[in-house]
N, C-alpha and C positions, 0 to 999 in steps of 0.2 A: 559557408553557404548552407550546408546540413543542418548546422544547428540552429539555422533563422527559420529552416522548413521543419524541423521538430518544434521548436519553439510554437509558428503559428498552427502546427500537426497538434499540439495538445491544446488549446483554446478549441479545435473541433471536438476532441476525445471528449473535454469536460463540457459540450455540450451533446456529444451522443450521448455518454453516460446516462446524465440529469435527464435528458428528454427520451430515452429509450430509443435511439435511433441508430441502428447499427452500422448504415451505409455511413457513417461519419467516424468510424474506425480505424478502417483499412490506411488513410493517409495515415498517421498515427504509427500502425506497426510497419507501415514502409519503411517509413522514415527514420524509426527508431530502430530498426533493423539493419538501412546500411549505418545509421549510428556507431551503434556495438561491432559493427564488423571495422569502421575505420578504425576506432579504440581498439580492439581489439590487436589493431595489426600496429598502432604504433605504442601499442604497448610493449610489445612483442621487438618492434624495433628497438628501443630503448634499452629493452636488457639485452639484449644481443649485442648491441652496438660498442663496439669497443674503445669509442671515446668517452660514452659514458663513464662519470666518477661517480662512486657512491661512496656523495657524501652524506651525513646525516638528514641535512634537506632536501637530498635528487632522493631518499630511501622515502622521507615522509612523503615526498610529491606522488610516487611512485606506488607508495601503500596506499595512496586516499584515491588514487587515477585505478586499484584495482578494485578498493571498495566500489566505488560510482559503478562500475562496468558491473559488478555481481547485482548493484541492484537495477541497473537497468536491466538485465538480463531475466530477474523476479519481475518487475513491472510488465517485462513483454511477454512474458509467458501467464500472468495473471488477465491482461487484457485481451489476450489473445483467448484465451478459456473463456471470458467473456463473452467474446463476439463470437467463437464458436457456438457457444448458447443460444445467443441471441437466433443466430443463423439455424437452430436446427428447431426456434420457436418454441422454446420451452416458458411458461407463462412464469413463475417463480424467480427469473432472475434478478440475483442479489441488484439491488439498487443502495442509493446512500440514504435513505430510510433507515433508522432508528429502530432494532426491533429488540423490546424487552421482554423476557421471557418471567411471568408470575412467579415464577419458583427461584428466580434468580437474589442475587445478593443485592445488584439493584431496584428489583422492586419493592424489596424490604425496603428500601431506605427510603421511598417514598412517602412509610406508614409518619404520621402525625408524630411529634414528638410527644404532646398532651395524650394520644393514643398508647403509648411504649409506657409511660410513665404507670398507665392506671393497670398495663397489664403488670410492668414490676408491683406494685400495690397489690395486687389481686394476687401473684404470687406469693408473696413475701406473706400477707395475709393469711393462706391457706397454709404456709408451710410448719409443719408440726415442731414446737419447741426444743428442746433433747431437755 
């Protein structure tokens, strides 16, 4: 039942996100907050549990059930920063816009290739023989 109210809790996230609307959040970190606490505790059962066998495959279930939990734990605290923002109306908040920096390695790769070529030309040109 949790994970069908995370589930329709993130269709709201990704559209406060995209449309800048913060009151569409909070379900989101509700949800995914008792989330990580149910995970959390049956994680916790598991190694505790003295029927538990580990075997190769309860280890791998085990190591992939503690990854998922570290990054839901990153996603909630990243979103959470967000709405925090939102909340204290700062105009700058990161949205999923594109933002490329002139001085960066990709907006070199932008330049023309017919462009690159004439400046190798023009190098090579000028460069003194030995």
């Amino acid at each position: 039942v949790v994970f069908s109210i995370v589930l329709f809790a993130c269709f709201l996230l990704v559209v406060g996100i995209c449309k800048s609307l913060p009151h569409l959040l909070p379900p989101w970190l509700i949800s995914t907050f008792i989330s990580i606490i149910l995970e959390s505790f049956y994680f916790i059962v598991f190694i505790i549990d003295k029927k538990t066998s580990f075997s190769p495959v309860a280890a791998f279930v085990l190591s992939m059930e503690f990854i998922i939990l570290i990054i839901q734990v990153y996603s909630f605290i990243s979103i959470y920063s967000m709405y925090r923002e939102y909340k204290e109306g700062r105009e700058n908040v990161t949205t999923l816009q594109p933002v490329v920096e002139d001085s960066s390695e990709i907006a070199s790769a932008r330049v023309s290739s017919s462009y690159r070529k004439s400046i190798k030309r023009t190098i090579f040109k000028n460069k003194p023989e030995p």
